[in-house]
Backbone as JSON Lines, residues from 0, in Angstrom:
{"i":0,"aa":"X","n":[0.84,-1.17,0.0],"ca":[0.0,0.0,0.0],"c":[0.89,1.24,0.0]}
{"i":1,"aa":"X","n":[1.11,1.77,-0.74],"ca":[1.65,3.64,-1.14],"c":[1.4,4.73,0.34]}
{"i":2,"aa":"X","n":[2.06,4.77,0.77],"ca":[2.35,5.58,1.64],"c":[1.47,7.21,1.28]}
{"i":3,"aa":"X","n":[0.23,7.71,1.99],"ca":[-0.35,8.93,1.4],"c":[0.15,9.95,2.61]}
{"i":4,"aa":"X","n":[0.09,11.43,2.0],"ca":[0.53,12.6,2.53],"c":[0.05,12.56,3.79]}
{"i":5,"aa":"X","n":[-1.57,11.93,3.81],"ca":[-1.98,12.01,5.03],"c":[-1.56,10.87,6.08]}
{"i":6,"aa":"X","n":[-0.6,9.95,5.74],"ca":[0.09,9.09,6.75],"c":[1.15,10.09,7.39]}
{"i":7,"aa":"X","n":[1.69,10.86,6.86],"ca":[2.81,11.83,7.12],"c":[2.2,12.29,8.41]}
{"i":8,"aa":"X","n":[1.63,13.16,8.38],"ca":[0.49,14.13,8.83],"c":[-0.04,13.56,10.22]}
{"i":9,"aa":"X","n":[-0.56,11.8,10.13],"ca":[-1.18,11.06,11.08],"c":[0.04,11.11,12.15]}
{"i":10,"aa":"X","n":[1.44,10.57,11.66],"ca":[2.02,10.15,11.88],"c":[3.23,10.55,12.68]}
{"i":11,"aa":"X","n":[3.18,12.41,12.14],"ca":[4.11,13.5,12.04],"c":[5.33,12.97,12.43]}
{"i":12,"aa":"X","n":[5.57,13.11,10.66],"ca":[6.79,13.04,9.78],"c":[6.89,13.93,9.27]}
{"i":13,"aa":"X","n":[8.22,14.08,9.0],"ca":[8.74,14.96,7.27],"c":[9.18,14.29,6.49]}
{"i":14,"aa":"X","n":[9.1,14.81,5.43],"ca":[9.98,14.13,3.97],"c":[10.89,15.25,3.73]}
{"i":15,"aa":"X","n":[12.08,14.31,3.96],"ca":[13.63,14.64,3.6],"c":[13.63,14.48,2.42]}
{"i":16,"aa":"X","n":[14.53,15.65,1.34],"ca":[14.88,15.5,0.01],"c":[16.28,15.91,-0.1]}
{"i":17,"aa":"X","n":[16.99,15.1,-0.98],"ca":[18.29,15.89,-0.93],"c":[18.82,15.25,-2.72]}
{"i":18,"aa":"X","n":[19.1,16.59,-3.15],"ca":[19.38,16.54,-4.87],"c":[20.81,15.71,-4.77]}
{"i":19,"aa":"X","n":[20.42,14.63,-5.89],"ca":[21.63,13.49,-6.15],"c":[22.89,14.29,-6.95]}
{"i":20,"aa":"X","n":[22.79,15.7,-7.53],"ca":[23.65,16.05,-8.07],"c":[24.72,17.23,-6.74]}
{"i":21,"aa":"X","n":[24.0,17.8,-6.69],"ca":[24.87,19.37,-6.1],"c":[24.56,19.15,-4.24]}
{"i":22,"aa":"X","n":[23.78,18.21,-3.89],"ca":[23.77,17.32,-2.45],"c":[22.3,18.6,-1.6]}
{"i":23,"aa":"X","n":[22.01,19.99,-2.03],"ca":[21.34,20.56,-1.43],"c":[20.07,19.85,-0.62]}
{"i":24,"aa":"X","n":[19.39,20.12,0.37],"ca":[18.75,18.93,0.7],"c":[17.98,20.25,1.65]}
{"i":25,"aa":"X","n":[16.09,19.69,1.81],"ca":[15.12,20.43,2.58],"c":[14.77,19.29,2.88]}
{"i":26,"aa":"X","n":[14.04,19.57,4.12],"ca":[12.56,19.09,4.63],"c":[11.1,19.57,4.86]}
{"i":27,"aa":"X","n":[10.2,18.99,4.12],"ca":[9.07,19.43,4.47],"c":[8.52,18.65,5.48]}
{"i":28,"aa":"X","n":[7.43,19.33,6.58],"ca":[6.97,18.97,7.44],"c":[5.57,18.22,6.79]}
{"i":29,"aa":"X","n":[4.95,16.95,7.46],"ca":[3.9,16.58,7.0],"c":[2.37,17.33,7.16]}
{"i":30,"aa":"X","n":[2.54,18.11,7.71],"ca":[1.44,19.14,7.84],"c":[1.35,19.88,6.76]}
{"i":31,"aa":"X","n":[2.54,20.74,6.46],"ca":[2.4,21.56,5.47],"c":[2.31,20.68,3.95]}
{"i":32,"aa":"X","n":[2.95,19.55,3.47],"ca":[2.79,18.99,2.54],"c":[1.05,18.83,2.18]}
{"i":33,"aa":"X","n":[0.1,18.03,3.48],"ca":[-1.13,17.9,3.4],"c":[-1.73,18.82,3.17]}
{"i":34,"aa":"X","n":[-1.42,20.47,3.82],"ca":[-2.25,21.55,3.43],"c":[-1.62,21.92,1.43]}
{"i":35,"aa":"X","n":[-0.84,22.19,1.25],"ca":[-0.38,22.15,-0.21],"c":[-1.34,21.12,-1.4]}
{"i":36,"aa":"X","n":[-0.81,19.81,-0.46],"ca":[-1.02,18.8,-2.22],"c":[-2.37,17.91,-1.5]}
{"i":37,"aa":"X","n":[-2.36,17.94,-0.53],"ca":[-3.79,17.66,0.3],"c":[-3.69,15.74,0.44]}
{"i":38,"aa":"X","n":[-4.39,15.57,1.41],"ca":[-3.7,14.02,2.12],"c":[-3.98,13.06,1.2]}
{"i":39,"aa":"X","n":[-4.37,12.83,0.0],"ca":[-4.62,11.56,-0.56],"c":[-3.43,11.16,-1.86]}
{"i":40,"aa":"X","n":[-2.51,12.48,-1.56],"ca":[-1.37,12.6,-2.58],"c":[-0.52,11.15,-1.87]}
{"i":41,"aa":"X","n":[0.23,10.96,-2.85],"ca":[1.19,9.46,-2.8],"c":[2.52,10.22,-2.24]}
{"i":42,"aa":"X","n":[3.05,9.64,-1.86],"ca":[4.66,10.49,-1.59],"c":[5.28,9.87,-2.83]}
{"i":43,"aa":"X","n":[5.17,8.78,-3.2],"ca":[5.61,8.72,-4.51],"c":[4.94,9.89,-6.1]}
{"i":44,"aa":"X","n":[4.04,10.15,-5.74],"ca":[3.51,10.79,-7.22],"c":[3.99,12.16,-6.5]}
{"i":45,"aa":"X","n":[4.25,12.63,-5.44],"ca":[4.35,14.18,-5.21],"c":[6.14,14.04,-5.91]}
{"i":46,"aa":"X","n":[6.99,13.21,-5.13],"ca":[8.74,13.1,-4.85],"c":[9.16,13.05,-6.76]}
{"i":47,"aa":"X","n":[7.86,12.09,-7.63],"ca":[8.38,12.06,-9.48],"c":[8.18,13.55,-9.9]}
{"i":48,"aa":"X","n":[7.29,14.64,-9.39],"ca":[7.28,15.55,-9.71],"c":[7.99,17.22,-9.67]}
{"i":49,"aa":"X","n":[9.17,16.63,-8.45],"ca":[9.49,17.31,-7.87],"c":[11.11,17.04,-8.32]}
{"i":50,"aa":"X","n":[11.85,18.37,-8.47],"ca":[13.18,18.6,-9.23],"c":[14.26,20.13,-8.29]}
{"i":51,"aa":"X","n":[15.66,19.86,-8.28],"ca":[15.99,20.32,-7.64],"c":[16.39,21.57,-8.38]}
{"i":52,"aa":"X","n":[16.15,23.23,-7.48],"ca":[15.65,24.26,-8.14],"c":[17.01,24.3,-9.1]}
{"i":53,"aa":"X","n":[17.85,23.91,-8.54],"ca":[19.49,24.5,-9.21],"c":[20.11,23.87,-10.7]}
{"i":54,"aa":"X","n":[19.65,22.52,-10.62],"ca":[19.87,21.69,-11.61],"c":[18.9,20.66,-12.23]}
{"i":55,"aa":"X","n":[17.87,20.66,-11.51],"ca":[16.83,20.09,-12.44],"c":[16.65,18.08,-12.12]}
{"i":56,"aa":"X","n":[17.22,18.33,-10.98],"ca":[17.69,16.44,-10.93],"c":[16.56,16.01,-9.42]}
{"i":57,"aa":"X","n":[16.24,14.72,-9.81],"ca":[15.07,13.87,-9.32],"c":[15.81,13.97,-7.89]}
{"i":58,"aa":"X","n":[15.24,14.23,-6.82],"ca":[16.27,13.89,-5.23],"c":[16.0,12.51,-4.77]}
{"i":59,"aa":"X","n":[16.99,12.21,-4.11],"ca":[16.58,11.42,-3.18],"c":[15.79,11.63,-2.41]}
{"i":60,"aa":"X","n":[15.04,10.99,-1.67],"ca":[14.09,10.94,-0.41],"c":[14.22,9.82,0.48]}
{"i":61,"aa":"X","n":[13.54,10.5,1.97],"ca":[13.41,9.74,3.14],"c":[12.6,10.25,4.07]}
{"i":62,"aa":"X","n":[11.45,9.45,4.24],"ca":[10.58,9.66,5.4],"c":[11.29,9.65,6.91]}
{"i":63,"aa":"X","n":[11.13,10.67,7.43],"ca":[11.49,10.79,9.34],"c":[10.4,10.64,9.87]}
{"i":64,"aa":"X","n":[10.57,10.34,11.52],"ca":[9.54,10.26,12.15],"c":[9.78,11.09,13.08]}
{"i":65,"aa":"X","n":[9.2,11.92,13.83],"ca":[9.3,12.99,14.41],"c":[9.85,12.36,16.09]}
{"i":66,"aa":"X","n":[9.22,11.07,16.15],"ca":[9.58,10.69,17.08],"c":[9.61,8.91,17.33]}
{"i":67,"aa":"X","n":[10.49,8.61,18.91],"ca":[10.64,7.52,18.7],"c":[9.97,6.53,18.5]}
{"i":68,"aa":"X","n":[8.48,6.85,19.42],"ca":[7.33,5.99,19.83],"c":[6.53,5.81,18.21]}
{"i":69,"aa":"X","n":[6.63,7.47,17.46],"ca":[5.74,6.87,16.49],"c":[6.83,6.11,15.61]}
{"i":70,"aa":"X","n":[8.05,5.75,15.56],"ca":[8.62,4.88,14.59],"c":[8.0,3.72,14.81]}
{"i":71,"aa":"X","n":[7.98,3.2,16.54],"ca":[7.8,2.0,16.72],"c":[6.38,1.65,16.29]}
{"i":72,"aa":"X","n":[5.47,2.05,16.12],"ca":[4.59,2.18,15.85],"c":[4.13,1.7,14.06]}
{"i":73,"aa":"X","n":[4.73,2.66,13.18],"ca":[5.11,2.66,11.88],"c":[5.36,1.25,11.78]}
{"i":74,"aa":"X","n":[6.17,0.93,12.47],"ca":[6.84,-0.96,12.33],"c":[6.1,-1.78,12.59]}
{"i":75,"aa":"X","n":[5.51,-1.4,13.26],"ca":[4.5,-2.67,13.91],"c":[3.35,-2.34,13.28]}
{"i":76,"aa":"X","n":[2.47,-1.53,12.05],"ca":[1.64,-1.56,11.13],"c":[2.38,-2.1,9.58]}
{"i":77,"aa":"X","n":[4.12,-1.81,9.63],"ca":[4.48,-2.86,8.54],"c":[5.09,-1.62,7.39]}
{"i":78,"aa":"X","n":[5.04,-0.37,8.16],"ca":[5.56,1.0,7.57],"c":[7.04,0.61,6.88]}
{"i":79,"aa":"X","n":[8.14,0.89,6.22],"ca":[9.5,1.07,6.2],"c":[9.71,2.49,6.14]}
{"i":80,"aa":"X","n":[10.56,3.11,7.58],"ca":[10.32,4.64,7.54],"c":[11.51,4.44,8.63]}
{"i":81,"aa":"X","n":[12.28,5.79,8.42],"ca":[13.79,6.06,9.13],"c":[13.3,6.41,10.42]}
{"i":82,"aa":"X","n":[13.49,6.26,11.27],"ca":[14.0,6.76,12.6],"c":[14.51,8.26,13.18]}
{"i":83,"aa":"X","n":[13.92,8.72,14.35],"ca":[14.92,9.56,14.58],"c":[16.45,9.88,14.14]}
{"i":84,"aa":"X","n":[16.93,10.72,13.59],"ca":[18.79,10.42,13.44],"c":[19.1,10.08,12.88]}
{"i":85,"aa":"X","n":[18.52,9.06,11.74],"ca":[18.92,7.91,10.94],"c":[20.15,8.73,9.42]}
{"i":86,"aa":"X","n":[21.0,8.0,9.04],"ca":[21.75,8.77,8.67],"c":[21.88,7.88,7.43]}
């Protein structure tokens, strides 16, 4: 099942991006993503659309969890999602 904006949001996460070319890297908070592209968006269909302002290149991504309890949580519904810190 596709991970939606509004799991972010439930969940409070951000999505980490960081451009594979020139390394620049943001985070959006899952709140603000849901108010933008609104909760039924895919993190996959938002992350294909999205290009880094400087050079134009697809980023990497990674879901955070804001905290520890909701990682454990994430895992035990069967989520794959980084951790506090995770590097």
């Amino acid at each position: 099942m596709p991970i939606r904006l509004g799991d972010l949001d439930d969940d409070d996460a951000e999505l980490q991006l960081r451009c594979r070319q020139c390394g620049k890297s943001v985070a959006y908070p899952g709140k603000y993503l849901v108010r933008r592209f609104g909760e039924w968006t895919t993190v996959t269909a938002l992350v294909a659309r999205m290009r880094c302002a400087k050079d134009r290149m697809v980023p990497d991504v990674r879901i955070v969890l804001c905290s520890t309890e909701a990682s454990r949580e994430a895992l035990r519904r069967g989520i794959s999602v980084h951790p506090p810190g995770w590097k």
